[in-house]
C-alpha positions as CSV (number, residue, x, y, z in Angstrom):
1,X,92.7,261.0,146.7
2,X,92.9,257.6,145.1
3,X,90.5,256.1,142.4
4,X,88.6,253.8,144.0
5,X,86.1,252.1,142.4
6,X,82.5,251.8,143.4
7,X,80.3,248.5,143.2
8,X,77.2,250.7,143.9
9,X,76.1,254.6,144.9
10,X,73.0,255.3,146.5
11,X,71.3,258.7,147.8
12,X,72.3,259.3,151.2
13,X,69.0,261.7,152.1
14,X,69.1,263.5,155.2
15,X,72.6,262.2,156.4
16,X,75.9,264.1,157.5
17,X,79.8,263.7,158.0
18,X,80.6,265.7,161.6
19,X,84.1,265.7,163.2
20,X,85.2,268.3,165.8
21,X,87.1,270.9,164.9
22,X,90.4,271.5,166.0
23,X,91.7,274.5,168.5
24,X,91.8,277.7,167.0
25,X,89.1,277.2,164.1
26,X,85.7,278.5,164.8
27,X,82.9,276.3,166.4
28,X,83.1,273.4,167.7
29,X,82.7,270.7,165.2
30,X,82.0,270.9,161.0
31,X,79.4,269.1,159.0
32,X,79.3,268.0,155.6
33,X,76.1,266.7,154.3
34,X,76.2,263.4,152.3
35,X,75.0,263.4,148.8
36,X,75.1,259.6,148.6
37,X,76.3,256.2,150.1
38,X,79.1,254.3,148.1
39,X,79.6,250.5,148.3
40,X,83.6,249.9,147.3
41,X,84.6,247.4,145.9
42,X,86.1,245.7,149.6
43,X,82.8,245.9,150.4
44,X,83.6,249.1,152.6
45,X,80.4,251.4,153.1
46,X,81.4,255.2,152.4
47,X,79.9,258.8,152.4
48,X,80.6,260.8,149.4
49,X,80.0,264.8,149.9
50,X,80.3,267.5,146.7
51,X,83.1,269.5,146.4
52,X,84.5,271.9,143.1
53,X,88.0,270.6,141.7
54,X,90.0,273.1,140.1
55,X,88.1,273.7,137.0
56,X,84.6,274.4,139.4
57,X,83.4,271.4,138.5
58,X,81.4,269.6,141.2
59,X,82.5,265.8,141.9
60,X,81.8,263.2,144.8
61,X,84.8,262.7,147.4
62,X,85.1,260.8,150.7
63,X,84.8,263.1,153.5
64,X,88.1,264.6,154.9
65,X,90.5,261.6,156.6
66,X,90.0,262.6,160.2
67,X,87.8,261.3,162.9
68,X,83.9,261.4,162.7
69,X,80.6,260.0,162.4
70,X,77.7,259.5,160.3
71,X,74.8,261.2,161.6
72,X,71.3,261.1,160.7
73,X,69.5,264.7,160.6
74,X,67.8,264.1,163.8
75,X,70.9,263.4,165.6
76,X,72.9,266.8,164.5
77,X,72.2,269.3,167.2
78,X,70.5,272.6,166.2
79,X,73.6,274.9,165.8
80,X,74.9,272.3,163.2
81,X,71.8,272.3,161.5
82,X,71.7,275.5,160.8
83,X,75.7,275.5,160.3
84,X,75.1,273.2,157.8
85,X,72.5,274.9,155.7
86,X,75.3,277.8,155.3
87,X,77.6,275.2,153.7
């Protein structure tokens, strides 16, 4: 994880991170719901998503580096919906 610097964070309300899932890892794809949108400074538009470092402290991150979208709510199908809400 590097420290990049932000020019801007906004809310990112009602939007998710979804990649599939490789074999042997249950379901098909996981989703991480965005807590905001973050402007770097290269002008590069990125979802941040909560996670607990070491101590249990929550802090923004980038989603995982693999492959996947940005999806809107209505565009998540209704098993990752309710996938999500266990999250």
């Amino acid at each position: 994880m590097s420290n990049t610097s932000y020019k801007q964070i906004i809310p990112a309300t009602d939007w998710y991170f979804r990649h599939d899932n490789v074999s042997g890892v249950a379901g098909k794809s996981t989703v991480y719901q965005l807590a905001a949108w973050a402007l770097k400074e290269n002008g590069e538009v990125v979802g941040l998503v909560t996670v607990r470092d070491d101590n249990g402290r929550p802090k923004l991150v980038t989603p995982p580096p693999v492959l996947g979208d940005y999806l809107h709510k209505e565009q998540l199908t209704d098993d990752e919906k309710e996938w999500a809400k266990r999250r």
